[in-house]
C-alpha positions in Angstrom: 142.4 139.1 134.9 145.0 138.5 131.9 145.1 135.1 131.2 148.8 132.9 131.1 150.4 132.5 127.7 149.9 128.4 128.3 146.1 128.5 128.3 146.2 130.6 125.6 147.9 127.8 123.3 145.3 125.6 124.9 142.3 127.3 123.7 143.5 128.3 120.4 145.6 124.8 119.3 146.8 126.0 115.8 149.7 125.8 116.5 150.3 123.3 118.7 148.8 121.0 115.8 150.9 122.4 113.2 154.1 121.4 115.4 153.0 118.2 115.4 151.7 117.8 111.8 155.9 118.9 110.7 157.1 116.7 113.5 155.1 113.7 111.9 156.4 114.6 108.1 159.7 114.6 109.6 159.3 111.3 111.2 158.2 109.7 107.8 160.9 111.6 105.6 163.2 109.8 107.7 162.0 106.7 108.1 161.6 106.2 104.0 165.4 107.4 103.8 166.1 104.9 105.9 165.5 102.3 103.7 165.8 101.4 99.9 162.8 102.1 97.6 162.5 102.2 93.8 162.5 106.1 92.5 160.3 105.3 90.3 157.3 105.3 93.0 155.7 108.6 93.2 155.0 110.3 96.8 151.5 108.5 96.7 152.9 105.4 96.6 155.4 105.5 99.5 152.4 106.8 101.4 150.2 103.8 100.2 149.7 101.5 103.1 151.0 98.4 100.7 154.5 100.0 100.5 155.1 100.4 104.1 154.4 96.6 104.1 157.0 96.1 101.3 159.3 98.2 103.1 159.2 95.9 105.9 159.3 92.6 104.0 162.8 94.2 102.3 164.2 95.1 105.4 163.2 91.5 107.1 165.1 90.0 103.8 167.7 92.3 104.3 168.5 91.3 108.0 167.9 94.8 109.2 165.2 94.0 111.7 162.7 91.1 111.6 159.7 92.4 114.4 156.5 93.7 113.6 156.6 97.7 113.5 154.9 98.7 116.9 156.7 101.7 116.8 154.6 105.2 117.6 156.1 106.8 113.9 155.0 103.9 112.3 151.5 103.5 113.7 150.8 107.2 113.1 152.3 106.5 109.9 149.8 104.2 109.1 147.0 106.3 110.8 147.7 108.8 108.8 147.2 106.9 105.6 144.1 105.5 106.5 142.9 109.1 107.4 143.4 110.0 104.4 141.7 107.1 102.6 138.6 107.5 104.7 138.4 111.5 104.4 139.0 110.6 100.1 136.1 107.9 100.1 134.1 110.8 102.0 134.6 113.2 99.5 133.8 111.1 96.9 130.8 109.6 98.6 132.2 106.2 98.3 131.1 104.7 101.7 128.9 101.5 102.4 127.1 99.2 104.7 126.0 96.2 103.8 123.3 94.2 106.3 123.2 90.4 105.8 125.9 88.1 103.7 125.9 89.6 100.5 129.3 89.3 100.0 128.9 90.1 96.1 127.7 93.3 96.7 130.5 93.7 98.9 133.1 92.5 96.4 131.6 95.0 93.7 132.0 98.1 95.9 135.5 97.3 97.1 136.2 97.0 93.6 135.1 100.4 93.1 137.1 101.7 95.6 134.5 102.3 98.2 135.3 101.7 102.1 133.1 99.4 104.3 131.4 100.7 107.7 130.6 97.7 109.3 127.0 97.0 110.9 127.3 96.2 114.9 126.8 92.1 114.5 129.6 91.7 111.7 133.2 91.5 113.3 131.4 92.2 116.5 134.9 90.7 118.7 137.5 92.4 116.3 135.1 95.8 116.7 135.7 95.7 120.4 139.4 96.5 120.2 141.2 99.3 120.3 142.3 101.4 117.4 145.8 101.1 118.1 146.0 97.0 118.7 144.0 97.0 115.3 146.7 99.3 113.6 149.4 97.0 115.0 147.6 93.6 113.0 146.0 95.8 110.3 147.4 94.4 106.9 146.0 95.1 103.4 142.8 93.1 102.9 142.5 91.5 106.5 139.5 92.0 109.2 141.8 93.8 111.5 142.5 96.6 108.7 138.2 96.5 107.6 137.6 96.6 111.5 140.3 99.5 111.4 138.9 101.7 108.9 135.1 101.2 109.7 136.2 102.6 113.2 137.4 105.4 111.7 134.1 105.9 109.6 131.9 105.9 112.3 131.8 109.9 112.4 130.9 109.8 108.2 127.1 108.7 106.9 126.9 106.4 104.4 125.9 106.5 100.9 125.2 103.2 100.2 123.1 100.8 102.5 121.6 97.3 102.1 119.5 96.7 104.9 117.0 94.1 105.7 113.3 95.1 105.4 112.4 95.5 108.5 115.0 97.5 109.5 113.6 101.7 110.4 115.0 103.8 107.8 118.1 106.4 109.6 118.9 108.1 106.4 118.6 111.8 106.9 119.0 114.2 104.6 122.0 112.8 102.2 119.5 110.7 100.0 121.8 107.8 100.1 121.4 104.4 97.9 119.1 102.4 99.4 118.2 98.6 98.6 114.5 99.6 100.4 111.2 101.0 98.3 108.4 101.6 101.0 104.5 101.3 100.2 101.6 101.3 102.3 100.6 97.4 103.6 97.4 97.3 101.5 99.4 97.6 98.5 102.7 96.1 99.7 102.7 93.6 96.7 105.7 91.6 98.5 103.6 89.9 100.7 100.3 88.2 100.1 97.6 90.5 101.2 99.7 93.1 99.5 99.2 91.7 96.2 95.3 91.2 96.3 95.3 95.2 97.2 97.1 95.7 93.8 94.9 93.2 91.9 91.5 95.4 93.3 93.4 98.6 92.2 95.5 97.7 89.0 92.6 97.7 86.4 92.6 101.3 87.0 95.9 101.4 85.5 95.3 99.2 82.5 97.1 100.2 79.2 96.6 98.1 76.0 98.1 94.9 76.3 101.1 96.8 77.4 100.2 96.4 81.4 97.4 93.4 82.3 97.4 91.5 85.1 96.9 87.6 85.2 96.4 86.1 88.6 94.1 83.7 90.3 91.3 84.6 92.2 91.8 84.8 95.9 90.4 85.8 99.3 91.5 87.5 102.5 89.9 85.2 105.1 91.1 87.2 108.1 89.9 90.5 106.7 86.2 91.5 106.5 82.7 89.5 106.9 82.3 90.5 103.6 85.4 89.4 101.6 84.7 86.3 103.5 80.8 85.6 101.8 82.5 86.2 99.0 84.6 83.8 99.0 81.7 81.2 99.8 79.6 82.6 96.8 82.5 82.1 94.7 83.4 78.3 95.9 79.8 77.8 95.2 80.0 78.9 91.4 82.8 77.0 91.0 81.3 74.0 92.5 78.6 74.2 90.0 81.2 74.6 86.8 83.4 71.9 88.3 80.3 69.1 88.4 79.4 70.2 84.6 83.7 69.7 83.9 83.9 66.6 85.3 80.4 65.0 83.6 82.1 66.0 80.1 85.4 65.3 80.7 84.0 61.8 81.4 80.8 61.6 79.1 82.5 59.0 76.5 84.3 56.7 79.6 81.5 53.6 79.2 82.1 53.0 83.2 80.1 56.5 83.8 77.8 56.1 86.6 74.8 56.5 84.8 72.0 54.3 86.3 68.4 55.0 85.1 66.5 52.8 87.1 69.0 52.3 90.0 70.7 55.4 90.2 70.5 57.3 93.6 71.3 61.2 92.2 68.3 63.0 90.7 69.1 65.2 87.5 67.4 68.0 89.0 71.0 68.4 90.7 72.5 69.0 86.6 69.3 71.8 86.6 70.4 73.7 89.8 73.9 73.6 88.4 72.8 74.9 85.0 70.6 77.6 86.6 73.3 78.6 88.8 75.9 79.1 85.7 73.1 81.2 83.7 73.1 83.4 86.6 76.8 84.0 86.8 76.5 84.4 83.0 74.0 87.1 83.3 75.8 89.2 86.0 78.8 89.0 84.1 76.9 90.7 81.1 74.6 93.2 83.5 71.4 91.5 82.9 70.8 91.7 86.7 71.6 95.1 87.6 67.7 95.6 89.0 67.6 92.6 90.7 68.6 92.7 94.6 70.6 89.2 95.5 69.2 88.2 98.8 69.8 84.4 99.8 67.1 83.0 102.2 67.3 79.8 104.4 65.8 77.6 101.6 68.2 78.6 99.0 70.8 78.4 101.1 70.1 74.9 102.3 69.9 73.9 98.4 73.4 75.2 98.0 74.5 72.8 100.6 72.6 70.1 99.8 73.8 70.2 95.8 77.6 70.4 97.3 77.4 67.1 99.1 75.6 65.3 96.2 77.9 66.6 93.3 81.0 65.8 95.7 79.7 61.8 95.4 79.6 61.8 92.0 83.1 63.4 91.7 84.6 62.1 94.6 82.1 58.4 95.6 81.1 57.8 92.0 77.4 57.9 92.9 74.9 56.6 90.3 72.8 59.6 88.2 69.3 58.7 87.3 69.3 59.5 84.0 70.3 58.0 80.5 73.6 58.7 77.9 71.6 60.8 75.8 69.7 63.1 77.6 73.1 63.4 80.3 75.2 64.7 76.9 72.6 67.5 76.2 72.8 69.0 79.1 76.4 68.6 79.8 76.7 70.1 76.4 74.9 72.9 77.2 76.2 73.7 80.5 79.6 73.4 78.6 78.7 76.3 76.2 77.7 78.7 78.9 81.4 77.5 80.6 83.0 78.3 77.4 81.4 81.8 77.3 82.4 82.8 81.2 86.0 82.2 80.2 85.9 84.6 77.8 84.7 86.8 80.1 86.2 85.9 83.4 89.8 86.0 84.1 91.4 82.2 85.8 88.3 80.2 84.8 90.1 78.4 82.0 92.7 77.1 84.5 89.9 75.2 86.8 89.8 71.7 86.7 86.6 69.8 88.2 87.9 69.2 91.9 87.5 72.9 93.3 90.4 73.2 94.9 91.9 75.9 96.5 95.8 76.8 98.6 95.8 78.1 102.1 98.5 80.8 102.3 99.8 83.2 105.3 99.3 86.7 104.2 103.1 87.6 105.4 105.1 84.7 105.1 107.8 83.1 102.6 109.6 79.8 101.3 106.4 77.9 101.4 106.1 78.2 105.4 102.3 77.1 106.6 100.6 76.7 102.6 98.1 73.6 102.2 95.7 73.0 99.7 92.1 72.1 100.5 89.1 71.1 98.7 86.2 71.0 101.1 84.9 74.4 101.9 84.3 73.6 105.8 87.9 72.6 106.1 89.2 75.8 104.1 87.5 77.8 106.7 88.5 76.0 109.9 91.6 75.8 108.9 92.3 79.5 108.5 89.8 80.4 111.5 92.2 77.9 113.9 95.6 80.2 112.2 93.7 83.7 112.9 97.7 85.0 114.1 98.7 83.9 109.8 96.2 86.5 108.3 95.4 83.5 105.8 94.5 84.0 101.7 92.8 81.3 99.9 94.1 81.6 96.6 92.1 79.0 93.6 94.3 76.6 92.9 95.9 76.5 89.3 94.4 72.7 88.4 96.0 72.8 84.6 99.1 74.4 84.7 101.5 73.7 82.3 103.6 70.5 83.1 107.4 69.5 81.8 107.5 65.4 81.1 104.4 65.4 84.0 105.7 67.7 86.3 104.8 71.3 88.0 107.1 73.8 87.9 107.1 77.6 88.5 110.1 80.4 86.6 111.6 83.1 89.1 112.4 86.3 87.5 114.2 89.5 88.8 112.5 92.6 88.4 114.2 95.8 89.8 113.0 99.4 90.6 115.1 102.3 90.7 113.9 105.7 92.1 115.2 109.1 90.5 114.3 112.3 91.1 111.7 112.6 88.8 110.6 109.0 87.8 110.4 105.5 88.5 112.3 103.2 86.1 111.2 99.2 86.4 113.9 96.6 85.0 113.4 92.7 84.4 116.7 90.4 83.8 116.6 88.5 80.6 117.8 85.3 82.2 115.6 83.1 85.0 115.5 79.7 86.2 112.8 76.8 87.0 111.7 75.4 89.6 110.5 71.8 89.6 108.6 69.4 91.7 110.0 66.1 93.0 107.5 64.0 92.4 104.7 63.9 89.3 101.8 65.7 88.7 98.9 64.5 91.2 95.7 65.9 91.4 94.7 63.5 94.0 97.3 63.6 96.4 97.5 67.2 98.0 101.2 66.9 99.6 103.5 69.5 99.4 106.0 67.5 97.9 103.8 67.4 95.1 102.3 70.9 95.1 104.9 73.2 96.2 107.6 73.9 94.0 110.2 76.1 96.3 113.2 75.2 96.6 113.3 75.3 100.3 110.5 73.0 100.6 111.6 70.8 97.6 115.6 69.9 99.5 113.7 68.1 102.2 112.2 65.1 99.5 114.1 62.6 97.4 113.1 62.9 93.4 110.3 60.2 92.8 111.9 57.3 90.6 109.3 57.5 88.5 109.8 61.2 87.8 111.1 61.4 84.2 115.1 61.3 83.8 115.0 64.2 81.8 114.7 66.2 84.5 117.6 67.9 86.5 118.3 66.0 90.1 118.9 69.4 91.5 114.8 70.3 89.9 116.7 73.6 88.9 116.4 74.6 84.6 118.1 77.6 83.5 116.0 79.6 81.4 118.5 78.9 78.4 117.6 75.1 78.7 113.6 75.5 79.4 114.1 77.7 75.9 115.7 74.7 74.2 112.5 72.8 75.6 110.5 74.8 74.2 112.0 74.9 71.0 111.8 71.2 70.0 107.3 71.6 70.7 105.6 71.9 67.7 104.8 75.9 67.4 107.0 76.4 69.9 110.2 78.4 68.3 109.0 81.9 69.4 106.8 80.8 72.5 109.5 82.9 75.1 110.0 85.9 72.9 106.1 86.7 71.7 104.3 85.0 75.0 106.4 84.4 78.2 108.8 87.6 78.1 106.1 90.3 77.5 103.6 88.0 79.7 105.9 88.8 82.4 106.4 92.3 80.8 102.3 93.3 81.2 102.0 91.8 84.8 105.1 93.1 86.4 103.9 97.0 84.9 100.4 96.6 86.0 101.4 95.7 89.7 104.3 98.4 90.1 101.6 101.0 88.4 98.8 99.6 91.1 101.4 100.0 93.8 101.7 103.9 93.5 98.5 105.1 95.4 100.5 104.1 98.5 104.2 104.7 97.7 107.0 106.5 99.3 109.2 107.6 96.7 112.4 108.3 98.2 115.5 110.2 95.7 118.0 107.0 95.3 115.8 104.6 96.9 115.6 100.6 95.0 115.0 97.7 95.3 115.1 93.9 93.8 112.2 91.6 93.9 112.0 87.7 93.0 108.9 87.1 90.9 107.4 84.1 90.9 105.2 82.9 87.8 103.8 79.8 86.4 102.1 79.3 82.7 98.9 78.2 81.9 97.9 75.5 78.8 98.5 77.8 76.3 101.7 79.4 78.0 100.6 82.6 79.5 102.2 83.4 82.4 100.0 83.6 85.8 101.4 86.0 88.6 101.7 83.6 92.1 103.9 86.0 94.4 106.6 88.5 94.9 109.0 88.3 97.3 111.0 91.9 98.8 114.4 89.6 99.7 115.0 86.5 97.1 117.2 84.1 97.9 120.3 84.9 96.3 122.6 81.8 97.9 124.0 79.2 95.7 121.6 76.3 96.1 122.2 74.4 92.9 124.7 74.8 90.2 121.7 77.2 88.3 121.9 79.9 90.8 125.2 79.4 91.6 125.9 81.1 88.3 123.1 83.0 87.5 122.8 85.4 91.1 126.4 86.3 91.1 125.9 87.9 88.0 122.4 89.6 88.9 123.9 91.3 91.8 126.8 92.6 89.6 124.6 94.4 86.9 122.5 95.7 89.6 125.5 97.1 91.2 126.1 98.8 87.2 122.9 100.1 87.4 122.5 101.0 90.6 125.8 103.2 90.8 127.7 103.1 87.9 124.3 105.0 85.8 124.9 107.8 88.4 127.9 108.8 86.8 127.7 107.4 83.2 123.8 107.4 82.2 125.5 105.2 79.3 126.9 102.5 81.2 126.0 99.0 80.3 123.5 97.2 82.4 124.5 93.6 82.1 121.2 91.5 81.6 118.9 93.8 83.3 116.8 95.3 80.5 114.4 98.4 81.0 111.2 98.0 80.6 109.0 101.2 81.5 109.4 104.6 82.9 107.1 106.6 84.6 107.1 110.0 86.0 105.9 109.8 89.6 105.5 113.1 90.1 101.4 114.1 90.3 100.3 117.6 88.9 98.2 119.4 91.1 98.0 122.5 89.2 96.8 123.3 85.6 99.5 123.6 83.3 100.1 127.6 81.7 99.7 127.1 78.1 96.3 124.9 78.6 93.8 127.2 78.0 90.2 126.4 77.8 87.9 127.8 75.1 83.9 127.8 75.5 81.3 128.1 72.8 77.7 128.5 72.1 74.8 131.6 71.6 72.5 133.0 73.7 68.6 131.4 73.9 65.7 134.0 74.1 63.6 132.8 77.1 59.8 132.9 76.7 57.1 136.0 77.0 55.9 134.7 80.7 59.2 134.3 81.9 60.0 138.1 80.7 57.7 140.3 83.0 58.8 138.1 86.2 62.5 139.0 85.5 62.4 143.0 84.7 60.4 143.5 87.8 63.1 141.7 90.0 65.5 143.4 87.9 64.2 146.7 88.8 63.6 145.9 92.6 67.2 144.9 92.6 68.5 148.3 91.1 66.6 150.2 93.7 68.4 148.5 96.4 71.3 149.1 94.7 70.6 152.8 94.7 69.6 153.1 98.4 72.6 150.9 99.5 75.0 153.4 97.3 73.1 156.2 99.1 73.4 155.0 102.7 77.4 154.2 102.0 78.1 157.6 100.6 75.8 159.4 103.7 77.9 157.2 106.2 81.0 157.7 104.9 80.7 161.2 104.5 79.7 161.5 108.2 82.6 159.4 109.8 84.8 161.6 107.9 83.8 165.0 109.3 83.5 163.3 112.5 87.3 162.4 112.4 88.2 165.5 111.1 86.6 167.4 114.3 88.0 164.9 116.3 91.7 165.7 114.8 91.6 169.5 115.6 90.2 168.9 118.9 93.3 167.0 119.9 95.5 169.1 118.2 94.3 171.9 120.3 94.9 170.1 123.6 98.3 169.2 122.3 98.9 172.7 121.6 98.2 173.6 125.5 100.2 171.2 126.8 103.1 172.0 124.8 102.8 175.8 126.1 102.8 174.4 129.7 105.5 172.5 129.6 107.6 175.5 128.4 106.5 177.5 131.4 108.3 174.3 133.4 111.8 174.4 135.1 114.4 173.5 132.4 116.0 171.0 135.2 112.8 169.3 135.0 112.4 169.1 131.9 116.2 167.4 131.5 115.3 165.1 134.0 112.3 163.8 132.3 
């Protein structure tokens, strides 16, 4: 059945859309005679959607007309435009989403001509509306116009996306930029249990003094039995050290419980503290590598027996039975072994003598649910009553480094960047402090005290005793903490030769430790706020990492300094795509590592083996000709049997061949005696 000529047109629309396509053009050639516009603008510009605003602003001056254009020519005027923009942007793979308030990201990719597609909850009322009610408001710059063009995006991916962390990953097969690097959870070093994965994997990726991590000691308390009687051995030890620190930290105060004839503390409890740092001492240098360590009842009650004693002393002031003399040569002696485990043991020359230790969730942030403890029974009830928290006890850093009696910690930016090929880790020069309100306190375990984020910080008024040195905001910029550090004695090239690189070796030995269990996805990145705090001698100590810092502008500090670390990692990010020589702002580069893992031996190794041939003795000689020989005949009769058998099956076939070619013979000759009808029909 022929068809009509209209549903022809209808199934093929070429040319119905050319017709409408010169229609249009005809529309806005007479609409731009219609009024007066420089002829020094070039066709692009008249079809820019700021000059068809300008046009209407000279015709409202002019009297001409003074309503909004809600014309059809003019909206598909304007459609048009922003057609074009959006089909340009995809072209040039210039399109973005941004998840959360990062507004200068935002402002960086506008600036570089890139168009927004809007997530679902921004604009959410404006993205409701229909595409011609947002044409009629759409101005340059406005939400209507953003609402307008993201509409018109919605068919186009994205190359750019900022997206929270727990957001799934809908990136298919484009490789876009994204603000997301995904490891495995045991070596997830942005949260807490993360990070103790990294510190049990990263001395497999030690280099010299270029990659070392420095970190205190801790514990997952929700993981295994095991982990967790670990934990108790090691509060033990330390129990022992700290009763030994605080004796010789004290040995020359002349109000020193010491009591000879009325003291109530045996110094058989200075013995079992000395005998239990000899034995640390000796499995440190693999003197007890035969020995099996099995705790029975006895020792175990002894354990906590010397724990409540050497708490009175350090905590009741109890009376030893004992005299000055004899008290300093033990001290002195326990002291030495002390001094020996440090050099041997990582942390143990930031203990103090209290033994205490901080509580932490394994996957939470801003200082939500951490306490410090010093009694081991409430350490473990407290994390037992919190099971949902996955808690880490972390030792406690009991001489850190203090400014004018104060705790502090220094956030620093690091950055990773995934290519093709390698991994590329940056740090920004510039960081920023974070203080304490109130003085250093080792006997008052408040947060206020002990926690130095700023979201926990906001919610207490600086102590007036606090030094007035200090900021009121308890925010330094790393330019002023230099200054600090400048006018110490020693101190003029303490950041350059100690803190930088510190933060250098850590930051490459947990990135390295990270890679047994690490997506690595073409254009994938991510920025991390690192969180460090210096020891006596101003070594930096790794505390945390967190995946999303807080880049808001809480003080005057970060009001400066995260406006510029989100610009440089928008040069870094895209700008080093298409100019590998761009600059990088402040964001310096500070290793590269191929991630790529060869499975195969390379072609041009070749492997070369050396040696001569031993004569074997006389008894050895008769065994091996006679196998030799019974070996060779069974050679021989196998070879035999093979060539029999194979000679066999082939005559076989061969009769077998003729016979059917006989038979095929016949019933070719019968055939032929058949009706040729038959034959055709067949």
């Amino acid at each position: 059945m022929a068809l009509s000529t209209s549903k022809i047109k209808y199934k093929n629309p070429i040319s119905k859309i050319r017709t409408l396509v010169q229609n249009l053009d005809a529309e806005i050639i007479e609409l731009s005679t219609s009024f007066s516009i420089s002829k020094k603008e070039t066709v692009k510009d008249k079809l820019s959607v700021a000059n068809i605003y300008n046009v209407k602003r000279n015709v409202t001056k002019l009297g001409v007309q003074t309503r909004l254009p809600t014309t059809k020519i003019e909206v598909r005027m304007l459609s048009s435009v922003y057609q074009s923009k959006v089909q340009d942007a995809y072209r040039n793979k210039r399109i973005f989403i941004v998840y959360g308030s990062y507004n200068i990201i935002r402002q960086e990719l506008y600036d570089r001509g890139w168009l927004e597609k809007l997530p679902p909850n921004r604009y959410s009322y404006l993205q409701t509306l229909p595409e011609d009610s947002l044409m009629r408001h759409a101005r340059p710059g406005n939400d209507y116009e953003i609402v307008m063009i993201s509409k018109l995006l919605a068919r186009y991916p994205a190359f750019f996306i900022w997206q929270p962390k727990g957001m799934q990953d809908m990136c298919g097969d484009i490789f876009p930029l994204r603000n997301r690097i995904r490891r495995g959870l045991k070596v997830d070093f942005s949260t807490k249990i993360g990070l103790i994965g990294c510190s049990e994997l990263e001395v497999w990726y030690r280099r010299d003094s270029m990659c070392t991590m420095k970190y205190p000691r801790f514990y997952r308390l929700g993981g295994r039995v095991e982990e967790r009687l670990s934990f108790v051995e090691d509060y033990n030890n330390t129990q022992c050290r700290s009763l030994i620190r605080y004796l010789w930290e004290n040995i020359e105060d002349p109000n020193l419980n010491i009591d000879q004839k009325n003291g109530t503390v045996s110094m058989d409890l200075i013995a079992f503290a000395l005998k239990n740092i000899q034995n640390q001492l000796d499995e440190l240098e693999n003197k007890n590598l035969d020995i099996i360590p099995t705790k029975n009842d006895e020792e175990k009650i002894a354990m906590r027996n010397f724990i409540i004693k050497s708490n009175s002393i350090i905590y009741r002031k109890a009376w030893l039975t004992t005299n000055h003399d004899n008290l300093v040569g033990e001290v002195e002696c326990g002291m030495h072994m002390i001094k020996k485990l440090e050099k041997k043991q990582l942390g143990l020359n930031w203990e103090g003598f209290r033994n205490l230790w901080i509580l932490k969730p394994g996957y939470q942030c801003r200082g939500i649910g951490i306490v410090v403890k010093k009694f081991l029974n409430e350490i473990l009830d407290h994390a037992s009553k919190n099971m949902n928290g996955s808690y880490i006890v972390q030792k406690y850093i009991e001489r850190p480094l203090l400014i004018y009696k104060t705790k502090f910690d220094i956030r620093a930016y690091m950055l990773l960047t995934v290519a093709s090929e390698h991994v590329s880790i940056w740090l920004y020069n510039d960081c920023y402090l974070r203080f304490s309100s109130q003085e250093f306190n080792m006997t008052d375990l408040r947060e206020a005290i002990h926690l130095t984020n700023n979201c926990v910080q906001k919610k207490y008024k600086n102590d007036a005793y606090r030094s007035k040195n200090l900021p009121i905001h308890n925010m330094w910029h790393s330019a002023q903490f230099k200054e600090y550090l400048r006018r110490l004695p020693g101190g003029q090239n303490v950041w350059n030769k100690i803190i930088y690189p510190g933060f250098i070796q850590n930051l490459i030995a947990v990135v390295l430790a990270s890679f047994e269990d690490t997506k690595f996805v073409k254009n994938s990145f991510e920025m991390y706020g690192c969180d460090f705090m210096l020891d006596e001698e101003f070594n930096p100590i790794l505390i945390e990492i967190n995946s999303t810092p807080d880049l808001c502008h809480s003080t005057s500090v970060t009001a400066k300094l995260c406006p510029r670390v989100q610009k440089d990692l928008i040069k870094i990010v895209v700008d080093s795509k298409d100019n590998p020589n761009t600059s990088t702002g402040q964001f310096n580069l500070i290793f590269k590592v191929v991630h790529k893992i060869l499975r195969e031996v390379e072609p041009n190794c070749k492997v070369a083996l050396s040696g001569e041939k031993l004569p074997l003795p006389e008894r050895f000689q008769d065994k091996i000709l006679k196998t030799a020989m019974k070996l060779n005949k069974k050679k021989e009769n196998a070879t035999y049997f093979k060539n029999t058998e194979a000679h066999r099956k082939a005559t076989g076939a061969g009769t077998r061949r003729k016979a059917k070619a006989k038979k095929s013979n016949i019933s070719v000759k019968a055939l032929s005696k058949h009706d040729t009808t038959l034959v055709k029909d067949t």
